[in-house]
N, C-alpha and C positions, 0 to 999 in steps of 0.2 A: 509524587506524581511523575510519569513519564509520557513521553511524548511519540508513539510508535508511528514511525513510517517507512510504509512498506509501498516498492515501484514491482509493479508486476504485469503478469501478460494480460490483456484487456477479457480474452475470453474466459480469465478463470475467478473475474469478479465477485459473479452471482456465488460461486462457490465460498471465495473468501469472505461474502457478507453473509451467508448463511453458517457457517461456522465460527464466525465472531456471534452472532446471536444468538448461537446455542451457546457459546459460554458467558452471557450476559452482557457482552457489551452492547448499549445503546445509541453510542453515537460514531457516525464514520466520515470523515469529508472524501470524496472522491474528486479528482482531478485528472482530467486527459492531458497524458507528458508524453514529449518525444525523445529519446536517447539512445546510446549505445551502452554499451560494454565488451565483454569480450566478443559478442559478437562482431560488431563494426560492421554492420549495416549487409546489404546484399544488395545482386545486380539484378534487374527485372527490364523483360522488354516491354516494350510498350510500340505500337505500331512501328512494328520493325527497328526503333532505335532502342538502342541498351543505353540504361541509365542507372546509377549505384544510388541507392538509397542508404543514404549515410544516416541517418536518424529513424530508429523503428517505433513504434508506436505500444506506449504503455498505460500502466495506468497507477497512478499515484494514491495510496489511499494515506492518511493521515487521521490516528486512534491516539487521544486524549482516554488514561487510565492510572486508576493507583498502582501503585508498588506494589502492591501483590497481587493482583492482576495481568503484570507484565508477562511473565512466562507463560500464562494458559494463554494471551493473545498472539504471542511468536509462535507455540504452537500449532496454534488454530489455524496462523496463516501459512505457516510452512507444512500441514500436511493435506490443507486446499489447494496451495500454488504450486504444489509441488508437481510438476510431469517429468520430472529425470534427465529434464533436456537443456540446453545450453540457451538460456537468456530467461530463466526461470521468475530472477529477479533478486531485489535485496531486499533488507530489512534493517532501520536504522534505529535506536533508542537516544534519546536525549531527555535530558531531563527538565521538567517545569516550574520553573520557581514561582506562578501564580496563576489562577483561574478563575476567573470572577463571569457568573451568568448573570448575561445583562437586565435582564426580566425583574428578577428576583432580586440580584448586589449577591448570592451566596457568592464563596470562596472554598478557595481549597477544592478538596475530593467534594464535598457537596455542591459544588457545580458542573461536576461531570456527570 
């Protein structure tokens, strides 16, 4: 089982959950995150004063899936989040040593 989390730009959400649920995933935690990366931030005025906005606004989604499911989910989100443009976002894998649904007690993949 791995653990996919992908920070991306807020308005291309609907897209990335609508393409994870065309390739069956069921479940997505979404999280509103602030960060940089190559970008590093930009300057915006605001009644006459300039002010750098060093932290831009993302959005974190975090996909619980099995092993063979992982590539169709990097996919899915990379050819929804993708605009060509610089602060796109990343996508990280990590793996899950256990998963237990609290409802039920299942484990493993049958708690995803």
């Amino acid at each position: 089982m791995k653990l996919v989390t992908a920070i991306i730009k807020p308005f291309k959400l609907d897209d990335v959950r609508m393409a994870l649920s065309q390739i069956g995933v069921q479940g997505v935690t979404v999280t509103e995150v602030k960060g940089f990366g190559r970008q590093k931030g930009h300057t915006e005025l605001y009644r006459g004063a300039e002010y750098v906005v060093d932290f831009l606004p993302k959005v974190k989604l975090e996909i619980a899936v099995a092993e063979a499911e992982v590539d169709k989910a990097i996919e899915a989100i990379i050819s929804a989040a993708n605009s060509g443009k610089i602060g796109d976002g990343k996508i990280f894998v990590s793996s899950l040593e256990q998963v237990i649904r609290i409802r039920t007690g299942e484990t493993g993949e049958d708690a995803i």
